[in-house]
N, C-alpha and C positions, 0 to 999 in steps of 0.2 A: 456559388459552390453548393454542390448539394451530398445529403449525408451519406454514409457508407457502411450502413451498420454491419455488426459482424456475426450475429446471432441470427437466426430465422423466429422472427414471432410472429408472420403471416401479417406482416405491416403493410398498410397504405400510407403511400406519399401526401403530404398536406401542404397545398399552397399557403407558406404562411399569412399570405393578405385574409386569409378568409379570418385567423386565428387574430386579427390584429384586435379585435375588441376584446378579446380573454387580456392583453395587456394594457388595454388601456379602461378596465373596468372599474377605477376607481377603491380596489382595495386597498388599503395600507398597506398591507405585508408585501408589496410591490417593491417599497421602497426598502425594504430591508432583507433582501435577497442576499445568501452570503454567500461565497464561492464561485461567484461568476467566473471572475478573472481564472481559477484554477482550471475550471471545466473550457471554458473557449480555449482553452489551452491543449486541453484533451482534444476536442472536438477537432481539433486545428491536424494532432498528430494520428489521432486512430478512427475519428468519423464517431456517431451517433453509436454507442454501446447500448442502448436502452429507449426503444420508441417516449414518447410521449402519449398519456390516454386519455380519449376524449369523448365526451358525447357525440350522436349521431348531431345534432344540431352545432356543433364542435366547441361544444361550450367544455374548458378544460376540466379533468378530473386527477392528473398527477401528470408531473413532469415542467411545473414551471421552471427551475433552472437553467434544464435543456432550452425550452423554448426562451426562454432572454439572452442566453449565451448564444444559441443560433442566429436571431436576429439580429444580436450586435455584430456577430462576425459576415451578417452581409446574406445570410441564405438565404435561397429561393423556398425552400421545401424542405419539409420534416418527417421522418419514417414516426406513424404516431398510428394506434390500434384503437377499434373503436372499444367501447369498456364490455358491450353485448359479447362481443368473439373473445373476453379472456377465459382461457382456461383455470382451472383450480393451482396448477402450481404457478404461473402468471398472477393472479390474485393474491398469491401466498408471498411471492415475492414483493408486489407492491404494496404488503400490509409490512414486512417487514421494513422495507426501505422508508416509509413513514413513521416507524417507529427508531428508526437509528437517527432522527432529527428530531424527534421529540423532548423535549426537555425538562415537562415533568414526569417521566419514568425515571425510574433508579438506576445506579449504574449498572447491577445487573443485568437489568432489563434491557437495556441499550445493549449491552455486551452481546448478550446472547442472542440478539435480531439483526447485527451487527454479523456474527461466525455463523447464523445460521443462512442468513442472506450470501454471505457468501459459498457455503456449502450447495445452495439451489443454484446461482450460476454457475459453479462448476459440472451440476448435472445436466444444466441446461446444454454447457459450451464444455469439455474437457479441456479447452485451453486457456478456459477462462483463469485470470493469476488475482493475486491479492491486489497486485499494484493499479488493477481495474475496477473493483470491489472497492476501494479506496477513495478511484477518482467516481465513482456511482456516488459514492456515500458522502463527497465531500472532507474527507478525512484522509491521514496518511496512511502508508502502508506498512506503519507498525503499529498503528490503531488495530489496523486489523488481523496481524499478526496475533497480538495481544489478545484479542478477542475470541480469535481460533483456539490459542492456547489455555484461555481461563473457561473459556467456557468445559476444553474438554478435561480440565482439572474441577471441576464445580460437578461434572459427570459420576468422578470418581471419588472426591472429597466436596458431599453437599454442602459443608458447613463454612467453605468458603464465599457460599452465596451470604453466607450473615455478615461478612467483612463490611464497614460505613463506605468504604469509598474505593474507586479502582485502584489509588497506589496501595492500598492494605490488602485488598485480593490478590493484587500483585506479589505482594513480599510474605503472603500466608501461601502461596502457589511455589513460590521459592522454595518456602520453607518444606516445605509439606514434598514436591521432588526433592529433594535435600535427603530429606527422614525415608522416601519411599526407597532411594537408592540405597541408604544404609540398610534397609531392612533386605534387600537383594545380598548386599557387599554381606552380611553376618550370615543369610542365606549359604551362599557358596564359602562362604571361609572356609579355615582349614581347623585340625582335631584342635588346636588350644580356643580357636572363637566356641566351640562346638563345648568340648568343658564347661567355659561361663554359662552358656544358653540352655544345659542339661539344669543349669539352680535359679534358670529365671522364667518361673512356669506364664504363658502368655493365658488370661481368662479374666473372670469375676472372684476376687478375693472372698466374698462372701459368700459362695458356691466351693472357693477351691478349698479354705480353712475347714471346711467338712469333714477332708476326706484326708484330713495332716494329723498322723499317727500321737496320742498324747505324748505330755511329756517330751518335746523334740528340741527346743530353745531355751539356751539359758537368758538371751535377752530377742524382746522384738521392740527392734524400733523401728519407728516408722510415722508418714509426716501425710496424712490423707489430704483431701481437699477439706477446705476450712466450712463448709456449708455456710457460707456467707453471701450466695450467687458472685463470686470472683470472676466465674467466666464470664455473665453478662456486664460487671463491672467494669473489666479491663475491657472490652471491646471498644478497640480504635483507642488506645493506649498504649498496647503493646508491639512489638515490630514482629514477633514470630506467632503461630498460631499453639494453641493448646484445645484440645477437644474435650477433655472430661468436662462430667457434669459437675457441678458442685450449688447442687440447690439444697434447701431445708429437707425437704423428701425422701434425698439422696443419702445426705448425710445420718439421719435416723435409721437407713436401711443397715449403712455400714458400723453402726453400731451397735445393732443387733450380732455383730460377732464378737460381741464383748466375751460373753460366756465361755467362746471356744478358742479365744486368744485365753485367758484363763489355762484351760485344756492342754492347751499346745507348750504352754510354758514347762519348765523343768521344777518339780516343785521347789526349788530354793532359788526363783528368778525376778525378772523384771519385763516388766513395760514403758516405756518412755511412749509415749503417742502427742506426737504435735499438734496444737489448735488453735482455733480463733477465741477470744476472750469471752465471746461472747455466749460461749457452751459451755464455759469452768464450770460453772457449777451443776448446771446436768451431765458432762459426762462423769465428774466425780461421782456422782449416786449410781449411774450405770454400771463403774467398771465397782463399786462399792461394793453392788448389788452380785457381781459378777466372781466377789470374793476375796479382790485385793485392797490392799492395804496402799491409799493413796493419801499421799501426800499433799497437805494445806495448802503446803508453799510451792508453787511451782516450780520450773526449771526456764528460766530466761535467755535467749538468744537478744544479746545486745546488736543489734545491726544497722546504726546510724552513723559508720562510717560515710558510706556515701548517699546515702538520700534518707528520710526519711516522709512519711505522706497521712494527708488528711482531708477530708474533702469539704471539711469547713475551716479552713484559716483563719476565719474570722470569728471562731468559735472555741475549737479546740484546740490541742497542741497537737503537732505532730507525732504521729505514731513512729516508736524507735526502735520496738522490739518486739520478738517473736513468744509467745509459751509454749509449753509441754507439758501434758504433768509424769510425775516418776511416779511410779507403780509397782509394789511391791508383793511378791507371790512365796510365801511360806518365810525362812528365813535367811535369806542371801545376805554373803556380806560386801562389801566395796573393797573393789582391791584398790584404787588411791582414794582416803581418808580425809575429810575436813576440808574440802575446797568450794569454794563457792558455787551456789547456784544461777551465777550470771556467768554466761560466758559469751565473749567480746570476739568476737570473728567478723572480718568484713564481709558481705555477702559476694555474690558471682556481681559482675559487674554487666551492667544490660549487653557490653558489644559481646563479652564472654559466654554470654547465656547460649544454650543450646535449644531451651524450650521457656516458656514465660512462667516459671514459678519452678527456680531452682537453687536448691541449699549450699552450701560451701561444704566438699569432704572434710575440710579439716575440723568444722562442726559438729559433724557424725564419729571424727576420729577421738575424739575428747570423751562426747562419752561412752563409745564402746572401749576405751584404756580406762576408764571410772569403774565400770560393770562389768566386765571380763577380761578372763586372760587369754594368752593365744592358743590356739586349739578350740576354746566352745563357739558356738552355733548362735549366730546373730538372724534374725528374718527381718523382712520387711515386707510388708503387707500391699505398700501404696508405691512400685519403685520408682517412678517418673525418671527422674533421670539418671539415677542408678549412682546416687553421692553415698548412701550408708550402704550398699554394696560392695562398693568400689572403697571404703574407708575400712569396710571389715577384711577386704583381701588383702590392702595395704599392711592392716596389722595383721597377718593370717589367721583371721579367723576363720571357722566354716560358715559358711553364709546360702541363704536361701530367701526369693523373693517373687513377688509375685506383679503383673501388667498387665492392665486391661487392654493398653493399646498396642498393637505391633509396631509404630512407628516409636513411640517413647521406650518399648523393650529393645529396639535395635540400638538405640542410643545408651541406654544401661548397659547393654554386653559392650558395648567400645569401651566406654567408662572405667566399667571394673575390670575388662582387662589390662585396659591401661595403666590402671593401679595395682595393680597383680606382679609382687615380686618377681622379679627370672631369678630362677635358681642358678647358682654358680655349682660348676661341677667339680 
């Protein structure tokens, strides 16, 4: 039998007797050839998709598969190009097809030599399909499905290139069309989606607090990123993706809006700002410095219902709880009295989550019934997933917030409208 390739690449037919020392050259990786049985199988129903290339002396330079799967099945001759006659996208395709077998690149890199290899034979061939592309590459054809698809999600969201492993670029690709279609769905909504999204300004907190008229809050609460590198921490931990930054860096920028959250407050309010432990005591001197009157003693989030985490077991205990500190601006009073500053709420539970660092409303709802009553003006500075939004419309309060990301604002507007009394007529 002889091959029947279906591409034009200005191939010469090759007696394989000539080729017979390329297989019998004494290499190891001879004997560790995988895919044979798939490709004679190919070669059986569609013929030679992809010459073999060879030196002018026919000493081989890509294409051993083809060639041991031809020979077992019995061939006389091989469509194979000499390596002098390939062109640049011919070359570009066999640097790729050596990189989708390679096995110390990453999975990225694979991925994308993988969708892009297949993109070149389609311009080579317009009939060319994945289920060909697959049996080229030794691999199925939802590998490369897969590949087409992450690579052009990694196009438009780079940061899924950081994912450890394909199943986590998988389920952050998920995620992330998940978030891009709510950002379309809040898009086209109708006049009630359009009301929330008028109080949840998309931008830089740090840039938008500028330009927010003083005096406008009687409380801001609000739960930033913890400047502890979280983001780099959780990676390949979590099952959905999250984008903010939250480095040291970062965090020092966002609190240089101490002075203007100050500002913004109603002179007889509050702040409640949620943190990591590990800042108590410089941001007490900031928001100090800033003019309020902070509180020794925190505000505790007990949350070891369902998990609690530590990354030396063998050293520490597990961490069970969240802080805040309460912050106080001229002199407000508490409308409910004498209740403790630990408060027991189970958190979201991981399948419930919508983004990877998300608060329970009913959390947010505690203490904006502690700090106000219904009618004053709650903000939130840091919305994420839009739980102290959505806790102040529950109790109607006026509410205003602010997101850097459009994928985490489209999920706040669902949020708080969903917690958004209907009015009975």
């Amino acid at each position: 039998m002889t091959a029947r390739p279906l591409t034009d690449f200005g191939t010469v037919a090759v007696d394989l007797i000539k080729t017979t020392r390329i297989l019998s050259d004494g290499r190891k990786r001879l004997r560790e050839i995988k895919g044979v049985s798939d490709l004679k199988t190919s070669l059986e129903l569609y013929g030679q998709l992809q010459p073999i290339i060879i030196e002018r002396d026919y000493e081989l330079v890509d294409g051993l598969r083809r060639l041991t799967a031809a020979r077992e099945l019995g061939w006389t001759c091989i469509d194979a190009i000499f390596r002098d006659q390939m062109d640049e996208l011919l070359a570009r395709t066999l640097e790729l097809e050596a990189n989708v077998q390679r096995q110390d690149m990453g999975w990225a890199e694979r991925t994308f030599a993988l969708a892009e290899l297949h993109r070149i034979k389609q311009r080579l061939n317009p009939a060319w399909s994945q289920a060909t592309t697959a049996q080229l590459a030794g691999t199925h054809q939802a590998r490369v499905a897969e590949a087409v698809m992450i690579s052009k999600m990694m196009e438009l969201f780079p940061e899924i290139g950081e994912a450890k492993s394909l199943h986590q670029a998988l389920s952050w690709s998920k995620a992330k069309a998940g978030l891009a279609l709510r950002v379309n769905e809040v898009r086209d909504a109708g006049p009630d989606t359009t009301a929330v999204a008028d109080r949840i300004i998309l931008g830089d907190s740090v840039e938008i607090i500028k330009q927010i008229p003083d005096e406008s809050f009687n409380l801001v609460l609000t739960d930033p990123p913890f400047g502890i590198d979280y983001d780099t921490r959780q990676t390949g931990s979590e099952t959905t993706l999250t984008t903010y930054e939250d480095s040291q860096e970062k965090y020092i920028r966002l609190l240089s809006m101490a002075p203007h959250l100050y500002r913004v407050i109603k002179p007889d309010g509050w702040l409640t700002w949620f943190l990591g432990v590990s800042w108590y005591e410089e941001v007490k001197l900031v928001f100090r410095a800033a003019g309020f009157i902070v509180c020794e003693i925190p505000v505790i989030w007990k949350r070891d219902q369902l998990r609690v985490f530590t990354t030396r077991p063998d050293r520490y205990y597990a961490n069970g709880y969240d802080m805040a500190l309460h912050c106080i601006k001229g002199d407000p009073q508490m409308v409910q009295r004498g209740k403790s500053n630990i408060l027991d709420f189970p958190p979201v539970s991981v399948g419930d989550r919508e983004l990877a660092v998300e608060r329970p409303v009913e959390l947010y709802q505690e203490i904006i019934r502690r700090l106000t009553v219904a009618g004053e003006s709650v903000a939130d500075f840091f919305v994420g997933s839009g739980a102290v939004l959505a806790a102040a419309a529950s109790l109607k309060r006026n509410y205003f917030g602010v997101e850097l990301s459009p994928e985490r604002r489209a999920v706040a507007i669902q949020k708080t409208l969903a917690y958004t009394p209907t009015e009975v007529p």
